[in-house]
C-alpha positions in Angstrom: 107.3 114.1 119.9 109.6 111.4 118.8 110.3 109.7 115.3 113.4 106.9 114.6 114.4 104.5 111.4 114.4 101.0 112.3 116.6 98.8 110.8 119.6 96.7 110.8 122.2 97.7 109.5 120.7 101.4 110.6 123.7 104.0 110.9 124.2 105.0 107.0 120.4 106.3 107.0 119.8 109.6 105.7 116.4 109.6 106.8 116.8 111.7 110.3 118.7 114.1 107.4 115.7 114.7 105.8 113.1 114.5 108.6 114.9 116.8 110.7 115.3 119.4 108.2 111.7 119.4 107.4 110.8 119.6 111.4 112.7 122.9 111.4 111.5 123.9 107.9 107.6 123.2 109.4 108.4 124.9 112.7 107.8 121.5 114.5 110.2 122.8 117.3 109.5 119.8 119.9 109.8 117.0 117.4 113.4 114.6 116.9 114.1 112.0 114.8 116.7 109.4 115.5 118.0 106.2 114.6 117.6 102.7 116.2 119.4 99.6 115.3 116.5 97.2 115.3 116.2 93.4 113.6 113.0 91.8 112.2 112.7 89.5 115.5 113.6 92.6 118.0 110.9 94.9 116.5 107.5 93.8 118.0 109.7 94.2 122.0 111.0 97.9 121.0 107.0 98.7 119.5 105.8 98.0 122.8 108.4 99.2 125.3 107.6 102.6 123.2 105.7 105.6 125.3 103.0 108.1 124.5 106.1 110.5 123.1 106.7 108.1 119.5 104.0 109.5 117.0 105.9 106.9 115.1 108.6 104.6 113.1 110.2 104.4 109.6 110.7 100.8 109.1 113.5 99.7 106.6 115.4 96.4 106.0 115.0 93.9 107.5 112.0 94.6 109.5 109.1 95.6 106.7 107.0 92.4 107.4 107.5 92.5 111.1 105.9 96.0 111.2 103.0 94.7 108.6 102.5 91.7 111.4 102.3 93.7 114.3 100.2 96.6 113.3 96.2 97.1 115.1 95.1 98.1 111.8 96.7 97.7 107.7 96.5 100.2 105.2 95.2 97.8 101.8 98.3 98.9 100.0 100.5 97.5 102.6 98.7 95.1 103.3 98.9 93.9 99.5 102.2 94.4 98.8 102.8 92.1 102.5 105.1 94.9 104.0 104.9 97.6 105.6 107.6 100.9 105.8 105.6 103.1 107.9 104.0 103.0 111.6 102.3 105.2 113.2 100.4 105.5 116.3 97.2 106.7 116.7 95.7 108.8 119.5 94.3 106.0 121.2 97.8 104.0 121.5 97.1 101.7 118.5 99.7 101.0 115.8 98.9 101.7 112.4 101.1 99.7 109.1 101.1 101.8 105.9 103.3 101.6 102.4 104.8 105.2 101.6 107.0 102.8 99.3 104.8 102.3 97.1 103.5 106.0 96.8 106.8 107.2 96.5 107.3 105.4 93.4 104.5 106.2 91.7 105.6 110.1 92.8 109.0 109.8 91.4 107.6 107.6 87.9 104.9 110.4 87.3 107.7 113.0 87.7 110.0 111.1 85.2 106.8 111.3 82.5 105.4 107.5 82.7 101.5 107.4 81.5 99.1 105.1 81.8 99.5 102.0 80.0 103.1 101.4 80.3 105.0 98.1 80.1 106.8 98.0 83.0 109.8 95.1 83.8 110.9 94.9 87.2 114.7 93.7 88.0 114.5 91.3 91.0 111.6 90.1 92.9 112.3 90.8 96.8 110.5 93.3 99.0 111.2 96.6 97.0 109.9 94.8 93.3 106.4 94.1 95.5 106.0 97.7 96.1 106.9 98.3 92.0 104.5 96.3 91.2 101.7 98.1 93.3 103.2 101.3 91.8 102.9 100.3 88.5 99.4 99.1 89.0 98.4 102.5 90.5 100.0 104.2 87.0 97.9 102.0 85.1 100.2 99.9 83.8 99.2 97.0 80.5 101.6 94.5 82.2 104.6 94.1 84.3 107.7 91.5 83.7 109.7 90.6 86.7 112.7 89.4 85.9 114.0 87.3 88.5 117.1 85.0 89.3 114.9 82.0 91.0 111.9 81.1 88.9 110.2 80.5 92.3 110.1 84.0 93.0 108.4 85.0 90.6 105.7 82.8 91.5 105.3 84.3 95.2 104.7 88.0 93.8 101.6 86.5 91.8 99.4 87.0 94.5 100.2 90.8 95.1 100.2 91.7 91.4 96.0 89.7 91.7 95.7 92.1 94.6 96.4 95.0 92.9 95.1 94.3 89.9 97.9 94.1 87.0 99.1 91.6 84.7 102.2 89.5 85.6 104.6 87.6 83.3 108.0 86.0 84.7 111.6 86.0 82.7 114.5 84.3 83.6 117.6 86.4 84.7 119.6 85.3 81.6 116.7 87.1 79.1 117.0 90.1 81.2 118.6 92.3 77.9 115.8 91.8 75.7 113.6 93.2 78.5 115.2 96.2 78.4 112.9 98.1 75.8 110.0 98.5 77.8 108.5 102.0 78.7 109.4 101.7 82.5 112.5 99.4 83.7 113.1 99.3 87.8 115.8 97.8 89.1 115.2 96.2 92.9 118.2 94.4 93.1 121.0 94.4 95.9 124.0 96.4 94.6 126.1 95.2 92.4 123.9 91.9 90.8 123.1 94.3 87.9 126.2 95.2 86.8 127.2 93.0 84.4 124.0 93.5 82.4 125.3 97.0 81.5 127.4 95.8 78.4 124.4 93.5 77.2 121.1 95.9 77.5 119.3 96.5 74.7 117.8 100.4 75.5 115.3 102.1 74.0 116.0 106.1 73.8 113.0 107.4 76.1 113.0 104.6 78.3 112.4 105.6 81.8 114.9 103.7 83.9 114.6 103.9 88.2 117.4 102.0 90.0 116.3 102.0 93.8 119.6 101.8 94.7 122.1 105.5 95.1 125.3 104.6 97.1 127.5 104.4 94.7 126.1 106.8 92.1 125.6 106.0 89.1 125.7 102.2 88.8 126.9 100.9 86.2 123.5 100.1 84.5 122.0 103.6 85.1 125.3 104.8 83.2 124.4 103.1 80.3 120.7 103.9 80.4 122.1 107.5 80.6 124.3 107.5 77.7 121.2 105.4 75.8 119.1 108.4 76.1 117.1 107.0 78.8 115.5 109.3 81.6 117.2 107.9 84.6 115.5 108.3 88.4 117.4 106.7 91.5 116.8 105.6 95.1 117.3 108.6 96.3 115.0 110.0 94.6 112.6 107.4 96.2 114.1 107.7 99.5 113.3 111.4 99.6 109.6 110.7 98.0 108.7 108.2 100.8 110.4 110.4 103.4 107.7 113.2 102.2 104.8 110.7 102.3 105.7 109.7 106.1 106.8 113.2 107.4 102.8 114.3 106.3 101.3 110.7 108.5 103.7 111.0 111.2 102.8 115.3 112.2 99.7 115.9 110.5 101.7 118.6 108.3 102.4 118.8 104.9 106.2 118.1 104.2 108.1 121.1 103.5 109.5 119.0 100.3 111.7 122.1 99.4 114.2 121.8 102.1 113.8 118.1 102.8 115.3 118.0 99.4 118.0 120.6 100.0 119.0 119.0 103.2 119.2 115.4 101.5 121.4 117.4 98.5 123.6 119.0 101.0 124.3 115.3 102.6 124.9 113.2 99.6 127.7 116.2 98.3 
C-alpha cells in the first residue's frame, strides 16, 4: 500500500520520516510513504489518476481546501474548520477529507496541562489559526482572541468559531503584547512576522505558549516565553501529533507513537 505528502513546496517534509518508521515499527512490511510535489489546482488530477494501491494522502500547504473540495464524504471537524489535511480512501474507491490538525492540537495542548475553560489568543488568522480555534473549542475553552494583521480576517474565522461552538473576539496586530497573559497563546503565523513582538510581550509565568512553526528552533518569541516561565510546545510537536492521528486512519493500526517520535528526534539532530 502506498501513502505520500502533498504539497508545494514538498521536499523539506519530515513526514515520510515519521510514517516510515512507524510502518516498520508496526510490521506494515508492504507499505511506503513518499513525497509528491503537488499545487492546490494540480490536486483534484493526481486524486484521480491514483490506483487501488493509495490507502491515502497527507495534504499540506497549499492544497488543504482542495482536498476538503474534492472529498465523497467530510468529516464535521474538517468540514468546519473549511480544510482538510487528511485523505483517505475507502474500500469502495471513495475519498474521504478529515482534520488530524485539529486533533493534534488538542493532543499536544492536553499534554502541555491546558484545562477546560482556558482563554486562549491565537497569533494570525490563516489555515492553521482555523484548526486552533476548533482545538480550543474541543478543550473547552471560555473564549478565544485572534489577533490578526487585517481586521478582515478576523471576520472570515467567525463562521468556524459558530460551528464549533466558542466565543470569538478580534485584536488588532499592534495590541498583540497585552494579549499575551492569557492561559493558552498559539502562534499560526509564517516565520519570522512574530519576531519583533519578542521584546514587547507581556508573559504570564505558567502560560502555555505553542508556536506551530519548528525550523528554526526556538524562535525568537518561544525564547522569551521560555525564559518567562512559560511552558513552551512547538510545530513539531504538532507535526508528530497529526502524523499519529493519520498513520491510525490511513492502516487501520494504532501508531507506534514511540518510534515515530524517535525517528522524528533522530532527523531534526
Amino acid at each position: 500500500m502506498r501513502v505520500a505528502v502533498v504539497g508545494k513546496p514538498i521536499a523539506h517534509s519530515l513526514s515520510p520520516v515519521i510514517h516510515e518508521a512507524g510502518y516498520a515499527a508496526a510490521g506494515l512490511t508492504g507499505w511506503s510513504y513518499t513525497r509528491i510535489e503537488c499545487g492546490a489546482e494540480e490536486l483534484p488530477g493526481l486524486v484521480a489518476g491514483l490506483g487501488p494501491e493509495w490507502a491515502g494522502l497527507s495534504v499540506t500547504m497549499p492544497g488543504k481546501e482542495a482536498a476538503l473540495a474534492l472529498a465523497d464524504q467530510v468529516s464535521p471537524v474538517a468540514a468546519a474548520v473549511g480544510a482538510a489535511n487528511t485523505l483517505v480512501r475507502r474500500p469502495d474507491g471513495t475519498w474521504y477529507a478529515d482534520n488530524t490538525d485539529v486533533t493534534g492540537i488538542v493532543d499536544v495542548l492536553t499534554a502541555a496541562g491546558v484545562a477546560t475553560g482556558a482563554e486562549v489568543t491565537v497569533l494570525g488568522a490563516g489555515g492553521t489559526a482555523r484548526a486552533a480555534i476548533a482545538a480550543a473549542a474541543r478543550l473547552g475553552a471560555a473564549q478565544v482572541t485572534v489577533v490578526a494583521r487585517r481586521p478582515e480576517a478576523v471576520h472570515e474565522l467567525r463562521p468556524v468559531a459558530r460551528a464549533v461552538g466558542v466565543p470569538l473576539t478580534g485584536a488588532d496586530w499592534d495590541g498583540a503584547p497585552s494579549h499575551a497573559r492569557a492561559d493558552v497563546v498559539i502562534s499560526t503565523v509564517p516565520k519570522g512576522v512574530a519576531d519583533p513582538l519578542a521584546e514587547n510581550f507581556d508573559w504570564r509565568p505558567g502560560t502555555v505558549f505553542f508556536d506551530a512553526l519548528y525550523d528554526p528552533w526556538p524562535t525568537p518569541l518561544a525564547a522569551a516565553a521560555l525564559a518567562a516561565g512559560c511552558r513552551v510546545v512547538s510545530g513539531l510537536d504538532l507535526l508528530l501529533a497529526q502524523a499519529v492521528g493519520q498513520f491510525a486512519r490511513f492502516t487501520g493500526v494504532a501508531a507506534p507513537v514511540d518510534a515515530m517520535r524517535a525517528a522524528l528526534t533522530a532527523a531534526r539532530a
